[in-house]
N, C-alpha and C positions, 0 to 999 in steps of 0.2 A: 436776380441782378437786373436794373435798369439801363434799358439802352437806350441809348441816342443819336444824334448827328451832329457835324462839323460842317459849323456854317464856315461858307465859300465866303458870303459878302455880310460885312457887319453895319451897312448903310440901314439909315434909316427906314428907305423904302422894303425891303428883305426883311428887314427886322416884321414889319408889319406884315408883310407877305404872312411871315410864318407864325406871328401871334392869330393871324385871320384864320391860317390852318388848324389850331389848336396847339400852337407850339409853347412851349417857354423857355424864352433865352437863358442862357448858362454862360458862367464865366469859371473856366474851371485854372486852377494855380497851386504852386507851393515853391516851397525851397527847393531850387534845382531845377526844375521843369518848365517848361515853356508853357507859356499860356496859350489856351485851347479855347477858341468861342465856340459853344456847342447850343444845340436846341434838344427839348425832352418834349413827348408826346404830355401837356401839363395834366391829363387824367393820372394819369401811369406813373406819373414822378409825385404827385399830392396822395396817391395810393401807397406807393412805395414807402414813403416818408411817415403815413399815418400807421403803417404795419410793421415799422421797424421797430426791434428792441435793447439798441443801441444807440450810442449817439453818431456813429461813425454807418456811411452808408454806402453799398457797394454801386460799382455804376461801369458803365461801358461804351467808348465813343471812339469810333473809328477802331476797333480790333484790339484796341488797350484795356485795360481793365484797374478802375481805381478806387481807393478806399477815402470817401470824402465826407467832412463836415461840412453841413450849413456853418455859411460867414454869414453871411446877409442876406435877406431879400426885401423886394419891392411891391407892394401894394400899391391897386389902385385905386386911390381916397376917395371913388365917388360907388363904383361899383363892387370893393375890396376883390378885385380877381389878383391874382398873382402874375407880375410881368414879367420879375425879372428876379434872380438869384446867383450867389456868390456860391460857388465850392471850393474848399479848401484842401488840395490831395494833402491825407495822415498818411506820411512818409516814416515808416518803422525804423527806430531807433534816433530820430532825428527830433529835438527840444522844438517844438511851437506852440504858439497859443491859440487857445480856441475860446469859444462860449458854451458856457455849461448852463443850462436851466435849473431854475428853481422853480420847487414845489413844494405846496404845503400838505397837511398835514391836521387836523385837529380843528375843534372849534374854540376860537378865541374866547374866553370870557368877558374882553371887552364888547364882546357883540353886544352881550346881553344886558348890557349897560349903555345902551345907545350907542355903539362905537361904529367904525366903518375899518374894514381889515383893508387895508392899504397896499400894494405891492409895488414897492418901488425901484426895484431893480428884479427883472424876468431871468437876466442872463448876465451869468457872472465871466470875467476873463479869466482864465487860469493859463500858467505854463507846463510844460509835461510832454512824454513822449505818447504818440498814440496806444501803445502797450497800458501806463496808466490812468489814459483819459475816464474820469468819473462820467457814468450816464444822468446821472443830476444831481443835485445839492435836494435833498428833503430836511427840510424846515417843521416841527414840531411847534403850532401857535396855539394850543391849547392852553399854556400859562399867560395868554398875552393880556394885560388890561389893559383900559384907556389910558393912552400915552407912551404903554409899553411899548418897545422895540426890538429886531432883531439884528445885530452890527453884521458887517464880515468879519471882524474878529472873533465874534460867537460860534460862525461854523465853523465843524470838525473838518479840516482838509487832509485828503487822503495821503499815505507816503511817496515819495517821489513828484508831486504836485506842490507848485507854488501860485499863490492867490495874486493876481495881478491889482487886484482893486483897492484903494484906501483902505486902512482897518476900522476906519470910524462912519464909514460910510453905512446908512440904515439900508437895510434889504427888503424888512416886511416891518410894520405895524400899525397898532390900530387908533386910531386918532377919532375926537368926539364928535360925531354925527349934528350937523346943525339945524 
């Protein structure tokens, strides 16, 4: 389990304090709960995250102990370090939505026809309780030629899961290399 701290002050000056320390700031939330501004040791917490085999990931701040998804985080566009990160407490038996990843799968056929595999959506929204949260959407593009696509209507959504995203919306495909 990941531990962390409960930032006192959420000024900007603190904030930097504890990015200089090797911190990264946390915003931890859900239905019901009070929001918690916390910091992660950022080694420990991009370890954590890279060794996990779930989408849901355990953590511990101030004596509590919670079962969170990445909502969001923030890159920093010159140096890509990690500054800043959204978690989201999965509250058992309780409907919310999350982001699920996609992944592929296969070698396109369009490759080999000059194409370029494209990915156009990383992360899907879905609704569901933490109990059904899928660990990721696998995408099969092995049939894909130039032009081909793959919709959200095309993928298989698991029971008890609803797809929050257009159904015509393209996810992956391969388009003609110029």
């Amino acid at each position: 389990m990941l531990e962390g701290i409960v930032r006192d002050s959420i000024g900007k000056k603190a904030t930097k304090a504890l990015r200089r320390d090797g911190y990264l700031i946390a915003n931890i939330y859900g239905k019901g709960a009070d929001n918690i501004n916390a910091a992660f040791k950022k080694n420990e917490f991009v370890k954590a995250v890279k060794k996990k085999e779930k989408l849901l990931l355990d953590i511990g701040v101030d004596g509590k102990e919670f079962s969170v998804a990445i909502q969001e985080y923030q890159k920093d566009p010159i140096t890509n370090d990690l500054l800043h990160v959204d978690l989201k407490i999965a509250t058992d038996g309780i409907v919310s939505s999350f982001m699920i990843p996609v992944k592929t799968v296969g070698l396109a056929k369009g490759i080999k026809d000059r194409g370029v595999l494209m990915l156009s959506k990383k992360r899907l929204r879905v609704q569901c309780t933490p109990e059904n949260i899928p660990n990721n959407f696998t995408l099969d593009v092995s049939d894909l030629g130039v032009g081909g696509s793959i919709l959200v209507r095309d993928i298989k959504v698991p029971e008890n899961v609803r797809m929050m995203e257009a159904d015509r919306i393209a996810v992956v495909g391969v388009i003609k290399a110029k």
